[in-house]
N, C-alpha and C positions, 0 to 999 in steps of 0.2 A: 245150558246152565252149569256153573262151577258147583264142583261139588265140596262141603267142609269137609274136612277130616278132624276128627277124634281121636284126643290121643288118652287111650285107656287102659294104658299099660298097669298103672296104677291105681290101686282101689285106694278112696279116704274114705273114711269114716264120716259121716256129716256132723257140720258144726252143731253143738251143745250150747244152745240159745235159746233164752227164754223170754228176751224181749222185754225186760225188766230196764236196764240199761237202757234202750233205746228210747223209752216210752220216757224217764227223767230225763232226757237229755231234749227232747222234743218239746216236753213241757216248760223246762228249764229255758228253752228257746223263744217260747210264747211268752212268756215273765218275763224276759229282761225286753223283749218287741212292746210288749206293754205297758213295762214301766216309760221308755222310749214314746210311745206316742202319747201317753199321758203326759211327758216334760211339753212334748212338742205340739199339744192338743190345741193353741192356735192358728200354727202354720199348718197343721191339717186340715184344720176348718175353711182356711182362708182359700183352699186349693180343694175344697169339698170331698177331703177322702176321709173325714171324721169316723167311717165305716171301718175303717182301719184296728181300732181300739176295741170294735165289737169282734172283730175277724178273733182279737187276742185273748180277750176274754173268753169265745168260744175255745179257741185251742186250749187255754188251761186247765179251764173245767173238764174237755172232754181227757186231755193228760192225766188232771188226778183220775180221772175212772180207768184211765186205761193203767196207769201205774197200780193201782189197787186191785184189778182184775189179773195182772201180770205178775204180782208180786204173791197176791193168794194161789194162781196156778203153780208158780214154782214150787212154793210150800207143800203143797199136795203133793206134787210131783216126787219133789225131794223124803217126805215121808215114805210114799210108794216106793221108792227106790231103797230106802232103808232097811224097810218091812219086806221088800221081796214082791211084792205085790205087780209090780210094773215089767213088763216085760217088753224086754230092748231088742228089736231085729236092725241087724244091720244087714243091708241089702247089698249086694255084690251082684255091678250087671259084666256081663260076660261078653263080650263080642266073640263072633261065630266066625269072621270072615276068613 
């Protein structure tokens, strides 16, 4: 078996992502799919994927919660990080070989 190699010369920091961004863009995804099967809500039916509008509907609603749950995390977060309260490790792995 071929072995990977790693190259870990260099340490990054990890990315500072709170998922705030993703979770708008996702929902923002399911809204414009939705507006989109609602124009087209005959030829869906006629090809029986009318299922399609509920798929979007679902994704919105679960978007706003997720935008609301990702958007009060960061908040807290970002206060903790003001107040001192949060405490940040960044991990540095080391290869041995």
């Amino acid at each position: 078996m071929a072995e990977t190699k790693i190259d870990r010369s260099r340490n990054m920091a990890p990315l500072d992502v709170d998922g705030v961004k993703t979770t708008k863009i996702g929902t923002t995804a399911f809204a414009i799919a939705l507006i989109l099967c609602l124009i087209f809500n005959q030829k869906l039916a006629e090809h029986d994927t009318g299922w399609w509008i509920w798929t979007c509907v679902t994704g919105v609603i679960l978007g706003i919660l997720g935008v609301t749950y990702t958007s009060r995390r960061a908040k807290v977060y970002a206060e903790a990080r003001e107040s001192g309260d949060l405490i940040e490790e960044t991990v540095v792995v080391e290869d041995n070989e």
